[in-house]
PQR file with spaces between the fields and no chain letter, atoms N, CA, C, O and H, PARSE charges and radii, in Angstrom:
ATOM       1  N    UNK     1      -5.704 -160.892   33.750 -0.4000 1.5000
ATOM       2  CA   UNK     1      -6.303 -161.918   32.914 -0.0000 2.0000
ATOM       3  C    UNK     1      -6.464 -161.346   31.496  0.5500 1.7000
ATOM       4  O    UNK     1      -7.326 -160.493   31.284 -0.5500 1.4000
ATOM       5  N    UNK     2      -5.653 -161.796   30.516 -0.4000 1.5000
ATOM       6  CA   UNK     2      -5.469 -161.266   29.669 -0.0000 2.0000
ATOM       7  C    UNK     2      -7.248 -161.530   28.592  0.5500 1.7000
ATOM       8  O    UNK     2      -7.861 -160.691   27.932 -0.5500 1.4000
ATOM       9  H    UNK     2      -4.953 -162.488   30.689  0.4000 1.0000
ATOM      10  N    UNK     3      -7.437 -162.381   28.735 -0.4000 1.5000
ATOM      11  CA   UNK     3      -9.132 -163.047   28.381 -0.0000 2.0000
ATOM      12  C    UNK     3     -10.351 -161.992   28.864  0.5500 1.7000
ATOM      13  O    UNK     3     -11.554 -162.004   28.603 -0.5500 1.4000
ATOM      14  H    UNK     3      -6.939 -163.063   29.271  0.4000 1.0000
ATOM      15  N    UNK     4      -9.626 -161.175   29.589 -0.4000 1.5000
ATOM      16  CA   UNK     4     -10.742 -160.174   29.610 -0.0000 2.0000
ATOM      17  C    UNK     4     -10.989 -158.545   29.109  0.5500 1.7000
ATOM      18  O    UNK     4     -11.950 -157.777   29.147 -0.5500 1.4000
ATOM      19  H    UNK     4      -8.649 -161.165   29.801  0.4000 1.0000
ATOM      20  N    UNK     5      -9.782 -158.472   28.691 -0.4000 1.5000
ATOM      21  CA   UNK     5      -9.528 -157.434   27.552 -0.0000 2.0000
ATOM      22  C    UNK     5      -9.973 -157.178   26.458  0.5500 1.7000
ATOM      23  O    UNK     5      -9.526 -157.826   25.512 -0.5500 1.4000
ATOM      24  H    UNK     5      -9.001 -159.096   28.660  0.4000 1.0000
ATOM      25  N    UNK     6     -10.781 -156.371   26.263 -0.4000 1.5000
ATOM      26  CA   UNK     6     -11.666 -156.166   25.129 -0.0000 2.0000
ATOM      27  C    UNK     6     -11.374 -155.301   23.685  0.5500 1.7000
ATOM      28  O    UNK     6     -12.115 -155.027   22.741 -0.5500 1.4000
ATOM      29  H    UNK     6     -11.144 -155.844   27.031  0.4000 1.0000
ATOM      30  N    UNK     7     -10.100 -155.036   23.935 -0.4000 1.5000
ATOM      31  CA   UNK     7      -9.135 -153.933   23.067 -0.0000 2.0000
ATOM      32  C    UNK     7      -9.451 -154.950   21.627  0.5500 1.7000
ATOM      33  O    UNK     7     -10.402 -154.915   20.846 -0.5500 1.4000
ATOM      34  H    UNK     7      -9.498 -155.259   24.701  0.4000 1.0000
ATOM      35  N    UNK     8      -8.095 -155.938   21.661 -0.4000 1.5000
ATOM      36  CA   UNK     8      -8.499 -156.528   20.387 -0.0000 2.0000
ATOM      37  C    UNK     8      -9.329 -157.106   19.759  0.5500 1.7000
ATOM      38  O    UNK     8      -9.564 -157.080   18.551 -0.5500 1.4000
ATOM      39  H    UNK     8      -7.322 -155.966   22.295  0.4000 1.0000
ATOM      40  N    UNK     9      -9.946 -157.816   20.821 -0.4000 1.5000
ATOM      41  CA   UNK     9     -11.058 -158.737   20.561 -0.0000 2.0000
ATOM      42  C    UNK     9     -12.748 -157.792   19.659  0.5500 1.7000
ATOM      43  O    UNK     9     -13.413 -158.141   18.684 -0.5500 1.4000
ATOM      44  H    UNK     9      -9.755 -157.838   21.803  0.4000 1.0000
ATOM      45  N    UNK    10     -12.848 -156.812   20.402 -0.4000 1.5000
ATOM      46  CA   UNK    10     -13.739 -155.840   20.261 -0.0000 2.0000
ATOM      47  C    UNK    10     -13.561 -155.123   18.347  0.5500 1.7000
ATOM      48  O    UNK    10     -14.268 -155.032   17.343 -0.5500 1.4000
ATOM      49  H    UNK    10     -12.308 -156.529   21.194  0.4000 1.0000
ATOM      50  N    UNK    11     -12.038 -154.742   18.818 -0.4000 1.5000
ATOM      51  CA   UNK    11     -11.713 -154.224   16.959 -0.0000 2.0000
ATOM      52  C    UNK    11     -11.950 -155.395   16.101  0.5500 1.7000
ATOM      53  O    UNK    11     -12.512 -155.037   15.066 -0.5500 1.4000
ATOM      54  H    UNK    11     -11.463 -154.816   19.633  0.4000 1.0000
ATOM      55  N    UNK    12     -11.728 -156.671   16.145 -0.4000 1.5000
ATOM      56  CA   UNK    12     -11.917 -157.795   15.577 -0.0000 2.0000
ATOM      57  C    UNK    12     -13.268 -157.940   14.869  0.5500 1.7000
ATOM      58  O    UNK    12     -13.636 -158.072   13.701 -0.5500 1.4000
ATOM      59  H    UNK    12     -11.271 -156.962   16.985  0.4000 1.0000
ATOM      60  N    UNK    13     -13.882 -157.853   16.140 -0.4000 1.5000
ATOM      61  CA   UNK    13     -15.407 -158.046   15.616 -0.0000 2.0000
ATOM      62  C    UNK    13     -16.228 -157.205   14.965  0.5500 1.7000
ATOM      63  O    UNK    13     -17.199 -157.549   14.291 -0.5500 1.4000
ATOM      64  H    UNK    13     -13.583 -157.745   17.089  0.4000 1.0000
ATOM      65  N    UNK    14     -15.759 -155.824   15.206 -0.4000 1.5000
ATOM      66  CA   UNK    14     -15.881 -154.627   14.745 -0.0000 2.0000
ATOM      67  C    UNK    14     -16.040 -154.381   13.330  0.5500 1.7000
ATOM      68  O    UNK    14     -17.016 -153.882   12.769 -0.5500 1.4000
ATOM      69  H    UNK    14     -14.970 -155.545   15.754  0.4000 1.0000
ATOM      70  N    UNK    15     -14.735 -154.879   12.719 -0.4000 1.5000
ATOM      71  CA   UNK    15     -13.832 -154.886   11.408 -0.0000 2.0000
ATOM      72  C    UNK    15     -14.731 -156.294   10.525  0.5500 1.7000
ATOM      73  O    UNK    15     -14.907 -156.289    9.307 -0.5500 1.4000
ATOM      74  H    UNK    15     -13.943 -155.284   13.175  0.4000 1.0000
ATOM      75  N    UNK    16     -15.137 -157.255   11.326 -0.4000 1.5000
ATOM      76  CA   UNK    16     -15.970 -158.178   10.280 -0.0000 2.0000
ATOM      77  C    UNK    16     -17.345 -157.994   10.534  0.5500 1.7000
ATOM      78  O    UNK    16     -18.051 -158.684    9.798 -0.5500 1.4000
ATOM      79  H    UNK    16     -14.993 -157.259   12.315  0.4000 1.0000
ATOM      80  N    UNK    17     -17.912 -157.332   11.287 -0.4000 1.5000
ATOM      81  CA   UNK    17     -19.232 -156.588   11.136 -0.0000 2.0000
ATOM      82  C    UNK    17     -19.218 -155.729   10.008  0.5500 1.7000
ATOM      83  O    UNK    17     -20.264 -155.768    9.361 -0.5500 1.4000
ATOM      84  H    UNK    17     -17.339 -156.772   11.885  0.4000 1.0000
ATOM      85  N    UNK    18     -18.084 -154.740    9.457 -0.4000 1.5000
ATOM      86  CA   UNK    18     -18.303 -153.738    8.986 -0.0000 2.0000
ATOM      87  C    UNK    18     -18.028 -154.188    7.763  0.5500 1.7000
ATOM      88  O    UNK    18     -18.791 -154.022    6.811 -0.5500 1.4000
ATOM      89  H    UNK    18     -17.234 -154.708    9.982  0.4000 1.0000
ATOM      90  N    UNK    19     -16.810 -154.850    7.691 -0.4000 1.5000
ATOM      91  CA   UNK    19     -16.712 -155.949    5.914 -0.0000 2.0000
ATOM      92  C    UNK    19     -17.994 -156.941    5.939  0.5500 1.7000
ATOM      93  O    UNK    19     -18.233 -157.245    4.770 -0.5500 1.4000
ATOM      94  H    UNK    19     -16.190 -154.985    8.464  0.4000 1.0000
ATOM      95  N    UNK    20     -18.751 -157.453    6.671 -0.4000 1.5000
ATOM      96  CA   UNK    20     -19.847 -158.027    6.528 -0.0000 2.0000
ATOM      97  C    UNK    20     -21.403 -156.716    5.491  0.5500 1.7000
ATOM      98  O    UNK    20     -22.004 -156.852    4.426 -0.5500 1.4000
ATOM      99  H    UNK    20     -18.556 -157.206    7.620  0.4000 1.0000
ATOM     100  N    UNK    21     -21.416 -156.110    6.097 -0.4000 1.5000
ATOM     101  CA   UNK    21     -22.186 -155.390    6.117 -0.0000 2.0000
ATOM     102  C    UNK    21     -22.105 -154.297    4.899  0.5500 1.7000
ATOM     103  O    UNK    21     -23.039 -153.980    4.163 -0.5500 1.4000
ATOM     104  H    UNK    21     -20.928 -155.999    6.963  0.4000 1.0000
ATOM     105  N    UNK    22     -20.513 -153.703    4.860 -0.4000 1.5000
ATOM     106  CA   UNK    22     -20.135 -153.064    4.066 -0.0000 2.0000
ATOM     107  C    UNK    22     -19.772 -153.513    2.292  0.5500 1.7000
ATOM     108  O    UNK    22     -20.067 -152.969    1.227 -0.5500 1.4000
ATOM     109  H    UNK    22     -19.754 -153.961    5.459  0.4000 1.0000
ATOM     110  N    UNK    23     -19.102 -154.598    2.598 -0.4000 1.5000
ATOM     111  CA   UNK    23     -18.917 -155.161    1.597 -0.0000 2.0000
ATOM     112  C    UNK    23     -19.268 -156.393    0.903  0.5500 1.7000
ATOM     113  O    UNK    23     -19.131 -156.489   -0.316 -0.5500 1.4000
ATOM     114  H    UNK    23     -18.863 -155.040    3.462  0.4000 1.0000
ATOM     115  N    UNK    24     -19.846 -157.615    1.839 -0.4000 1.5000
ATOM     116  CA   UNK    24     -20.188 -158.902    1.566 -0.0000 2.0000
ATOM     117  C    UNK    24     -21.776 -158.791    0.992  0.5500 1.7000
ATOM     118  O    UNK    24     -22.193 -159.085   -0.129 -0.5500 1.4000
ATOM     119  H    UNK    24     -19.957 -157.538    2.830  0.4000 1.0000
ATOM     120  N    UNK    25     -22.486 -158.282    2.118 -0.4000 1.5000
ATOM     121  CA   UNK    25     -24.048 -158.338    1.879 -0.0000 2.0000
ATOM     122  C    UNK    25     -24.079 -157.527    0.617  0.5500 1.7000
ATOM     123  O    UNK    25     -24.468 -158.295   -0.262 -0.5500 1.4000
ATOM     124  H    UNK    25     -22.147 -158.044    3.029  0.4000 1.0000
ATOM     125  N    UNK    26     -23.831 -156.225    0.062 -0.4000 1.5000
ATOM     126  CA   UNK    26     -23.965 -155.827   -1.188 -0.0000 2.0000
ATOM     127  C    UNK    26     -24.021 -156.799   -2.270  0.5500 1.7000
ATOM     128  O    UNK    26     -24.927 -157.165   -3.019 -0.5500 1.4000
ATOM     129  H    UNK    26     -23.515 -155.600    0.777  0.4000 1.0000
ATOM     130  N    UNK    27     -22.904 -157.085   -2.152 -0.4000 1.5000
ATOM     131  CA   UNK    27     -23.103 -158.462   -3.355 -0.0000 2.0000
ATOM     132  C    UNK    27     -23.544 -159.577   -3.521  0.5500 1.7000
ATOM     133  O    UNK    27     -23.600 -160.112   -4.628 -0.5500 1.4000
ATOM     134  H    UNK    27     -22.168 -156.788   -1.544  0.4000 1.0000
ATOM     135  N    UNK    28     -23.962 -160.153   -2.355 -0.4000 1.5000
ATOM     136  CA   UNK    28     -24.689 -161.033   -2.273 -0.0000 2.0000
ATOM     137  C    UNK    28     -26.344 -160.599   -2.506  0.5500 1.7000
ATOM     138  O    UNK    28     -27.219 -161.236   -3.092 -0.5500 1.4000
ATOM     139  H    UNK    28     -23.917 -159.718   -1.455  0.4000 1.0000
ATOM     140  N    UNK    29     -26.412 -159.442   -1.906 -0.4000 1.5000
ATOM     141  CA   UNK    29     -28.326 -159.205   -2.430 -0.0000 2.0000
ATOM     142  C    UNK    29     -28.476 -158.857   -3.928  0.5500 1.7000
ATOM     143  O    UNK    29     -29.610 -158.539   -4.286 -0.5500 1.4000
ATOM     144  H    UNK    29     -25.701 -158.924   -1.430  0.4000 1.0000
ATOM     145  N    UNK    30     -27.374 -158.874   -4.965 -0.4000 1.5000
ATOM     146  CA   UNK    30     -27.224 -158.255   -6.240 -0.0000 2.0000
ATOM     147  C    UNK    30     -27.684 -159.667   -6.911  0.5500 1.7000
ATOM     148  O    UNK    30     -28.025 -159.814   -8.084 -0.5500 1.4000
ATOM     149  H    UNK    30     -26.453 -159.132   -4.674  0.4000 1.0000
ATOM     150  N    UNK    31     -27.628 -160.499   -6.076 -0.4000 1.5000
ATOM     151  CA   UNK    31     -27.848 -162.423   -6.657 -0.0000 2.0000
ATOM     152  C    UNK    31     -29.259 -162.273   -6.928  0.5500 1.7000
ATOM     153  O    UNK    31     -30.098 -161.805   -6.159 -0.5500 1.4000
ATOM     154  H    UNK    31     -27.351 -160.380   -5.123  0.4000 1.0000
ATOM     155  N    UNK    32     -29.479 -162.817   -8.359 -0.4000 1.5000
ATOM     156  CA   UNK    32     -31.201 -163.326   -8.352 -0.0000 2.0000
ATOM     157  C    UNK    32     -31.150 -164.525   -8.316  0.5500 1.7000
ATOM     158  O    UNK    32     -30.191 -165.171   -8.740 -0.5500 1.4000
ATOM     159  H    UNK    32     -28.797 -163.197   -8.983  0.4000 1.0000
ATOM     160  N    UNK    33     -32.220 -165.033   -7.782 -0.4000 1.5000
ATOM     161  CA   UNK    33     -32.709 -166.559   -7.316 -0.0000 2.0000
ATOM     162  C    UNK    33     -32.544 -167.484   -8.784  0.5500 1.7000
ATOM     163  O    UNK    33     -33.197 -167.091   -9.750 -0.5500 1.4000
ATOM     164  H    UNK    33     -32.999 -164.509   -7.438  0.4000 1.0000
ATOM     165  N    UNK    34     -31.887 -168.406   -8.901 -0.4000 1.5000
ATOM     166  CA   UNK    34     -32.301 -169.042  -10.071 -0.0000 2.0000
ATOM     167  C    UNK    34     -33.463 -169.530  -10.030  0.5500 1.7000
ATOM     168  O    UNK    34     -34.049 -169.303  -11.088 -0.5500 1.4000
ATOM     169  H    UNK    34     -31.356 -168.725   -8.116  0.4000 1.0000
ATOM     170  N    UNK    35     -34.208 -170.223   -9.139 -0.4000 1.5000
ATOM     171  CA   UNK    35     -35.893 -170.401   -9.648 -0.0000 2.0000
ATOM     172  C    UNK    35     -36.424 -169.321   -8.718  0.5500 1.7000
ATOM     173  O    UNK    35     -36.109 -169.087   -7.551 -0.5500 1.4000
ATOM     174  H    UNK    35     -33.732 -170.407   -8.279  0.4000 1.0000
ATOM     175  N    UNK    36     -37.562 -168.544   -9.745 -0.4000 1.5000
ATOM     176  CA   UNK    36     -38.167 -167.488   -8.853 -0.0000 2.0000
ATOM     177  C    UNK    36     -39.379 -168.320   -8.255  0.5500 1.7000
ATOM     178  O    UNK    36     -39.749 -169.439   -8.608 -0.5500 1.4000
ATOM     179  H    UNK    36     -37.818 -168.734  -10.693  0.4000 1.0000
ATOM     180  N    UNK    37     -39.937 -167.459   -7.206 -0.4000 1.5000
ATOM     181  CA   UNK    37     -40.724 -168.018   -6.128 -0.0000 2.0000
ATOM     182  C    UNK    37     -42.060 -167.960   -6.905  0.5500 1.7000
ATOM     183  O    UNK    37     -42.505 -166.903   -7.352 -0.5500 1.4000
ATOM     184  H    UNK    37     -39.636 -166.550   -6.919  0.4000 1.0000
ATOM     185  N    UNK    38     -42.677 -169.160   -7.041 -0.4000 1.5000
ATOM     186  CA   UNK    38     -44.114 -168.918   -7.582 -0.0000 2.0000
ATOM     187  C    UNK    38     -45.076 -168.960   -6.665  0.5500 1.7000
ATOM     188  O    UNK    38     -44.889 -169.561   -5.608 -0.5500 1.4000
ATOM     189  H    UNK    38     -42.316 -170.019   -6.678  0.4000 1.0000
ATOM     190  N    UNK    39     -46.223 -168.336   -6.936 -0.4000 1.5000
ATOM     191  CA   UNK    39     -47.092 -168.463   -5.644 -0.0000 2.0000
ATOM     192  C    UNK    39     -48.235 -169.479   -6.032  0.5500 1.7000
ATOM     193  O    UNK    39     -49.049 -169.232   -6.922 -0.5500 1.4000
ATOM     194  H    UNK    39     -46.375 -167.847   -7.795  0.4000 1.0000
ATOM     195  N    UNK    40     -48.227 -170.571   -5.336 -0.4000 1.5000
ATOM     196  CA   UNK    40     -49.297 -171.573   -5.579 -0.0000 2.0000
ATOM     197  C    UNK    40     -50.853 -171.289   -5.314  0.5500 1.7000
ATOM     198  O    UNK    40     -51.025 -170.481   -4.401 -0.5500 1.4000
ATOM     199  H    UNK    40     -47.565 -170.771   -4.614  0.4000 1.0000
ATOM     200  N    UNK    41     -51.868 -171.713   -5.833 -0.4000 1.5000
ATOM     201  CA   UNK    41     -52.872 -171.464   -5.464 -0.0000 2.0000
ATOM     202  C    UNK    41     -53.571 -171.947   -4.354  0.5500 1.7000
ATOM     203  O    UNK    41     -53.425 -173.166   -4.442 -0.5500 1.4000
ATOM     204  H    UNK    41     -51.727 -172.369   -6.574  0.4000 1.0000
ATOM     205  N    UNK    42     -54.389 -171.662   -3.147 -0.4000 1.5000
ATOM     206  CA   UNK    42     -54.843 -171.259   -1.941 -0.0000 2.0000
ATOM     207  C    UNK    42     -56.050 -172.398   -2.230  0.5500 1.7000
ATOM     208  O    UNK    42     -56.916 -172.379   -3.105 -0.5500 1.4000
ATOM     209  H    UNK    42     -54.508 -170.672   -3.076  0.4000 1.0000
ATOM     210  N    UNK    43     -55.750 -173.575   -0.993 -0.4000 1.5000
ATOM     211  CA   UNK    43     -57.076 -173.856   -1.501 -0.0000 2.0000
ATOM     212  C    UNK    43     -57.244 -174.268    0.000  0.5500 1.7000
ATOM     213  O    UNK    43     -56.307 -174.424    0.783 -0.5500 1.4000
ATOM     214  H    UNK    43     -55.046 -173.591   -0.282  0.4000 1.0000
ATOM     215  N    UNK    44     -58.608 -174.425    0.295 -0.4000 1.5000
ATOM     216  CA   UNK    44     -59.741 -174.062    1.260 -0.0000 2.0000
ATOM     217  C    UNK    44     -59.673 -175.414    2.250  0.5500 1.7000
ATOM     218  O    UNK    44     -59.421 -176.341    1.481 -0.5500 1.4000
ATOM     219  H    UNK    44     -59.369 -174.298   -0.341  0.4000 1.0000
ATOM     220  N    UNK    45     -59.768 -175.850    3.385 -0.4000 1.5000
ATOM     221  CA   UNK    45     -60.095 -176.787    4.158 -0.0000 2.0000
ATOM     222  C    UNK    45     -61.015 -176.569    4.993  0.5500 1.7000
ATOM     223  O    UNK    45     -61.222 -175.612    5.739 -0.5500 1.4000
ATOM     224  H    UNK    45     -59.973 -175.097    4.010  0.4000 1.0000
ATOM     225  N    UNK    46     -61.760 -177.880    4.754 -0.4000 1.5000
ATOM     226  CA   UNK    46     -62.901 -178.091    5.352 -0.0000 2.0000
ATOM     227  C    UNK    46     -63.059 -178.800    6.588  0.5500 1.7000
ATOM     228  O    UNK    46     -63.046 -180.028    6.683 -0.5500 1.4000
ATOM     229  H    UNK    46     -61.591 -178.657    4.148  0.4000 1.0000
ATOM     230  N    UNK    47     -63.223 -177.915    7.620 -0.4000 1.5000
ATOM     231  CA   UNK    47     -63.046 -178.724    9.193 -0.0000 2.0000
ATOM     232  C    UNK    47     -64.385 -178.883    9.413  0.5500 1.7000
ATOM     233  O    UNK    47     -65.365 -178.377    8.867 -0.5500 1.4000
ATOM     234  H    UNK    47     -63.233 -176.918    7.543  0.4000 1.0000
ATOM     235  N    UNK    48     -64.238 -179.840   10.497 -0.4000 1.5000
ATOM     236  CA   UNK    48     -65.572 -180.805   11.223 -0.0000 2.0000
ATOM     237  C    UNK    48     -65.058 -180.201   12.614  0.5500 1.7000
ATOM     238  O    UNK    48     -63.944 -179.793   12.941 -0.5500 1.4000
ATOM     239  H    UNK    48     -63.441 -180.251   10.941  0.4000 1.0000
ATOM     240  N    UNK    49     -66.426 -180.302   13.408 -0.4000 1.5000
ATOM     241  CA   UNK    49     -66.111 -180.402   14.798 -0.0000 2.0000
ATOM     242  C    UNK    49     -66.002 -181.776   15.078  0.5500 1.7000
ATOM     243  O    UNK    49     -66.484 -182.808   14.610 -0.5500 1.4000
ATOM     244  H    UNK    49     -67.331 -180.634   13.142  0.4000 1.0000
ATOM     245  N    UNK    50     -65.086 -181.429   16.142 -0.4000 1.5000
ATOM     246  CA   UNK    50     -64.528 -183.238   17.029 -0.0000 2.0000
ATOM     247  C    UNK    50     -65.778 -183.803   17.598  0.5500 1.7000
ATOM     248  O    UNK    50     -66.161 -183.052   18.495 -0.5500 1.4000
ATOM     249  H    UNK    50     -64.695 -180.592   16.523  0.4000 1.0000
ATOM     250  N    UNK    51     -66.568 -184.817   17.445 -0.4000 1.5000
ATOM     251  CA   UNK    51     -67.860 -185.776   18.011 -0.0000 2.0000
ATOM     252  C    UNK    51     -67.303 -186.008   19.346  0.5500 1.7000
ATOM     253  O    UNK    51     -66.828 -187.121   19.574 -0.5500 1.4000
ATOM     254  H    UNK    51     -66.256 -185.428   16.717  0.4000 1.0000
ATOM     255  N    UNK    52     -67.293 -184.895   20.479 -0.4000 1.5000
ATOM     256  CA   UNK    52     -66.958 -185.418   21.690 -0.0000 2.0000
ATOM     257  C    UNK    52     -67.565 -186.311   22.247  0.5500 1.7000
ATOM     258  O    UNK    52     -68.686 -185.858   22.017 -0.5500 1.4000
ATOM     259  H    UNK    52     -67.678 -183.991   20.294  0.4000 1.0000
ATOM     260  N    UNK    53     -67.862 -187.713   23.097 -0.4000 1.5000
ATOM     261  CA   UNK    53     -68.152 -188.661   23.316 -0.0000 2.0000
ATOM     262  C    UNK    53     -69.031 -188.334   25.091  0.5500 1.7000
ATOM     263  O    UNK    53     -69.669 -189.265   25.582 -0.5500 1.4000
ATOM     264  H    UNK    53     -66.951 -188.081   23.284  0.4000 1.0000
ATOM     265  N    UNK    54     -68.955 -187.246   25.699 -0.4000 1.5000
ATOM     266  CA   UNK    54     -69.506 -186.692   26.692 -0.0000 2.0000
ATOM     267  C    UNK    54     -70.236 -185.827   26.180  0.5500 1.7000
ATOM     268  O    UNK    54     -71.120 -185.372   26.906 -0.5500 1.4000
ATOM     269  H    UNK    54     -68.437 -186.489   25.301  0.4000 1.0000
ATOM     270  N    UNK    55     -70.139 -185.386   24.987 -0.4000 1.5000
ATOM     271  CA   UNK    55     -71.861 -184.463   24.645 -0.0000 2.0000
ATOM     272  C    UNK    55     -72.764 -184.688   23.788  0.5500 1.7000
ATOM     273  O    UNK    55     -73.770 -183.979   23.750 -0.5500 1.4000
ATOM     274  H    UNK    55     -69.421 -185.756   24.397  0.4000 1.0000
């Protein structure tokens, strides 16, 4: 069963792991964001307890 041979299939995946990794991601993390991330301000919520109807 030729479908279970892992020779080529294995180097395949191998070879775009390593151009992934080796060569793609470098240049892609070299990208700055065109809008940078701002951090909004934190604001507070005010919880109630639930008026259970049995207590």
């Amino acid at each position: 069963m030729p479908q279970l041979n892992p020779h080529p299939w294995f180097y395949i995946m191998l070879m775009a792991w390593l151009t992934l990794t080796l060569i793609i991601q470098p240049k892609l993390l070299t990208f700055l964001p065109i809008n940078p991330i701002q951090e909004k301000p934190t604001t507070s919520t005010k919880t109630h307890p639930w008026a259970w109807p049995w207590t």
